[in-house]
Kinemage of the C-alpha trace (Angstrom):
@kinemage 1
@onewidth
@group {chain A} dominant
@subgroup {mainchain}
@vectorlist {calphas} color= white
{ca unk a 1} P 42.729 24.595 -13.415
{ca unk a 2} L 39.198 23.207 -12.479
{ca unk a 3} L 39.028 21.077 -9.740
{ca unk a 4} L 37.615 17.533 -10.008
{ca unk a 5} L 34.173 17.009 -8.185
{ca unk a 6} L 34.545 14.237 -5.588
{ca unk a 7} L 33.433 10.706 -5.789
{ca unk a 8} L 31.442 10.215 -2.747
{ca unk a 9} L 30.031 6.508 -4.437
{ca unk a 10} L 30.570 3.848 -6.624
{ca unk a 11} L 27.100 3.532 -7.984
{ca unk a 12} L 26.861 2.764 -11.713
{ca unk a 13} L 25.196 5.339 -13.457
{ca unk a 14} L 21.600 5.041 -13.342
{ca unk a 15} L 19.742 3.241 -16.254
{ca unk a 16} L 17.860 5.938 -17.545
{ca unk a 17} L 21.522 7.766 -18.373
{ca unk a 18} L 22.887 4.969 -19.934
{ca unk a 19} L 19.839 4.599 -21.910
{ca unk a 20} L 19.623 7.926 -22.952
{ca unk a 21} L 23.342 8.052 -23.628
{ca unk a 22} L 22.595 4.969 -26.183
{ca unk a 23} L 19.856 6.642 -27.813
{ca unk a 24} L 22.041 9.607 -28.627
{ca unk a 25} L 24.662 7.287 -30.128
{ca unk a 26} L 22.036 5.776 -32.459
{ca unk a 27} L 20.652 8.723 -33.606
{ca unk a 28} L 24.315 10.017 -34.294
{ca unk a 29} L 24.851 7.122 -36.369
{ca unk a 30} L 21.558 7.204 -38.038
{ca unk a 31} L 22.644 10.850 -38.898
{ca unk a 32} L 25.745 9.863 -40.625
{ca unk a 33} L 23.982 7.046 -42.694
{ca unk a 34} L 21.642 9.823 -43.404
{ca unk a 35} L 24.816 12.357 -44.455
{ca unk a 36} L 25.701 9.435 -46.680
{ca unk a 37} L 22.515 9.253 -48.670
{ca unk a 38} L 22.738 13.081 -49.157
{ca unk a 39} L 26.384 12.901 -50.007
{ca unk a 40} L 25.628 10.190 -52.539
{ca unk a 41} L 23.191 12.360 -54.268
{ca unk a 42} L 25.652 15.226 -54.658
{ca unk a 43} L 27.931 13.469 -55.690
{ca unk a 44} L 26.383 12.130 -58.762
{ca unk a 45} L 24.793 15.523 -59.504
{ca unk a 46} L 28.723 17.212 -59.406
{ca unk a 47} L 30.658 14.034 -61.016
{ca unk a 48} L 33.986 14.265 -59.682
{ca unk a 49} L 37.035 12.512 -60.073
{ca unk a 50} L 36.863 8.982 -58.828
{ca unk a 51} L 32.659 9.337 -58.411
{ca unk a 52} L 33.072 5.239 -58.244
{ca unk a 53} L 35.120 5.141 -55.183
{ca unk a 54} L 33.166 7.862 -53.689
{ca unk a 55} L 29.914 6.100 -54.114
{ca unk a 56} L 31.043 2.521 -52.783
{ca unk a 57} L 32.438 4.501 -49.663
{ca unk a 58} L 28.578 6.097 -49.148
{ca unk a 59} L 26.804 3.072 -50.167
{ca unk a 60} L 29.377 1.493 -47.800
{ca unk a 61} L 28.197 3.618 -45.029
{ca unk a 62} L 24.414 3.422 -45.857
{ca unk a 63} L 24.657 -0.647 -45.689
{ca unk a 64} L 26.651 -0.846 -42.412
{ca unk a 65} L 26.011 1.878 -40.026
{ca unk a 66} L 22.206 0.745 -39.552
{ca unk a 67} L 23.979 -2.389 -38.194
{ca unk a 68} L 26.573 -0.620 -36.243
{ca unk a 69} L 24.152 1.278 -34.827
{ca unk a 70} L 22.169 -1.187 -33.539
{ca unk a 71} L 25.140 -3.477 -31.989
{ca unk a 72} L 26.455 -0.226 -30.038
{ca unk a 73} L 22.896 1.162 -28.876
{ca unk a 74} L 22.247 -2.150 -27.542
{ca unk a 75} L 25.384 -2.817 -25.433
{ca unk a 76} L 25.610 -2.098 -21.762
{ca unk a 77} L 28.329 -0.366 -20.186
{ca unk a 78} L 31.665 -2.358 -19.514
{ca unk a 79} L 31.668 -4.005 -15.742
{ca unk a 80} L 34.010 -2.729 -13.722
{ca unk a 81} L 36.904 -4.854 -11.923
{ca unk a 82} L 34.710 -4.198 -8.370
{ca unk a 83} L 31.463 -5.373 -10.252
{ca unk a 84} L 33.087 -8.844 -11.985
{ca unk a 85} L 35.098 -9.668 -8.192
{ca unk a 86} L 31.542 -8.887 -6.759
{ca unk a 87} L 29.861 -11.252 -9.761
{ca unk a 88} L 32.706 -14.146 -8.973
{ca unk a 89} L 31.976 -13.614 -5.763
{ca unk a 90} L 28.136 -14.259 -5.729
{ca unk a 91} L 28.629 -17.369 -8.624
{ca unk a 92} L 31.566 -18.920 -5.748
{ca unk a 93} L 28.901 -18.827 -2.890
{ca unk a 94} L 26.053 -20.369 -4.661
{ca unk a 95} L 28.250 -23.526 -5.808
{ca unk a 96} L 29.357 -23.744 -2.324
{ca unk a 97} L 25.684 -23.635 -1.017
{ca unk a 98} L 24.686 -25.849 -3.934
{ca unk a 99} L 27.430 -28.470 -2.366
{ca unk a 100} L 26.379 -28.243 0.540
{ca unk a 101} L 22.726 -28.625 0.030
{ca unk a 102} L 24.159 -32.029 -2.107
{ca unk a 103} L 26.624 -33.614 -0.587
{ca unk a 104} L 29.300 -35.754 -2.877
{ca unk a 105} L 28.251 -38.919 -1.338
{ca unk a 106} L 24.460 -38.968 -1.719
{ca unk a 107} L 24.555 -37.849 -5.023
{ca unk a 108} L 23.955 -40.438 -7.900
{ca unk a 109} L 25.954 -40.100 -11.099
{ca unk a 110} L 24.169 -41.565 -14.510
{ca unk a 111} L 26.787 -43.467 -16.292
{ca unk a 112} L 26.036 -44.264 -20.413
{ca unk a 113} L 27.494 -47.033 -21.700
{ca unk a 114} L 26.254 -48.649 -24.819
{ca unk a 115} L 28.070 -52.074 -24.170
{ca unk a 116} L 25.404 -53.331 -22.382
{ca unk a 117} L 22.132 -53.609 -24.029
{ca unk a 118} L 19.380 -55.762 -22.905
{ca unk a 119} L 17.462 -58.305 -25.941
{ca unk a 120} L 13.550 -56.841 -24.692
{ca unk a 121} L 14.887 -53.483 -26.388
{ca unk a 122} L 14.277 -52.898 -29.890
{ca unk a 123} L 16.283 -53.049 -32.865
{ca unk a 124} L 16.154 -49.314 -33.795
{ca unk a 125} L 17.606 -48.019 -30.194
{ca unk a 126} L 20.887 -50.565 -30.642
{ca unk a 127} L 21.939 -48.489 -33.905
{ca unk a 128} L 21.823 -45.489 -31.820
């Protein structure tokens, strides 16, 4: 039985491996849109049973993997419980500073209320 190596951090891995790790996902998927074009052309060369079905599944592939691809190579790693705590964390101590910095009382609230229009305004901004 190997023995797990031990976690001396809780660093996220670095950007450069999770970018690398995304361009080997693309370039998977681009290989099995690829696969699919070649398949495709096989396919009609041999004619086998059910050639329709076969070529909506590649043509399938060929349309929406490019897509695929894209939506997974650009998405970051999932945050980890630690990471959103330490997020909520941050986002709770900037309100509070942000209250502080403006107290309740000295700060003026804009109220609309269309009730109360005066007769020097014109006739266009009443219908609004």
């Amino acid at each position: 039985m190997k023995k797990q190596p031990v976690l001396i951090t809780d660093a996220a891995r670095s950007q450069g491996d999770q970018y690398r790790s995304r361009q080997v996902r693309y370039v998977t998927m681009m290989s099995v849109r690829a696969g699919c074009l070649i398949l495709g052309a096989v396919l009609v060369s041999v004619r086998p049973p059910w050639l329709g079905l076969w070529l909506i599944l590649c043509a399938a592939g060929m349309v929406f993997l490019p897509w695929f691809a894209v939506l997974i190579a650009n998405d970051r790693p999932a945050r980890t419980k630690d990471e959103r705590a330490a997020a909520a964390f941050e986002r709770e101590q900037e309100q509070q500073a942000a209250l502080v910095q403006h107290p309740v009382e000295e700060v003026e609230y804009l109220t609309i209320d269309g009730e109360h229009w005066t007769a020097a305004e014109p006739e266009r901004d009443r219908k609004l």
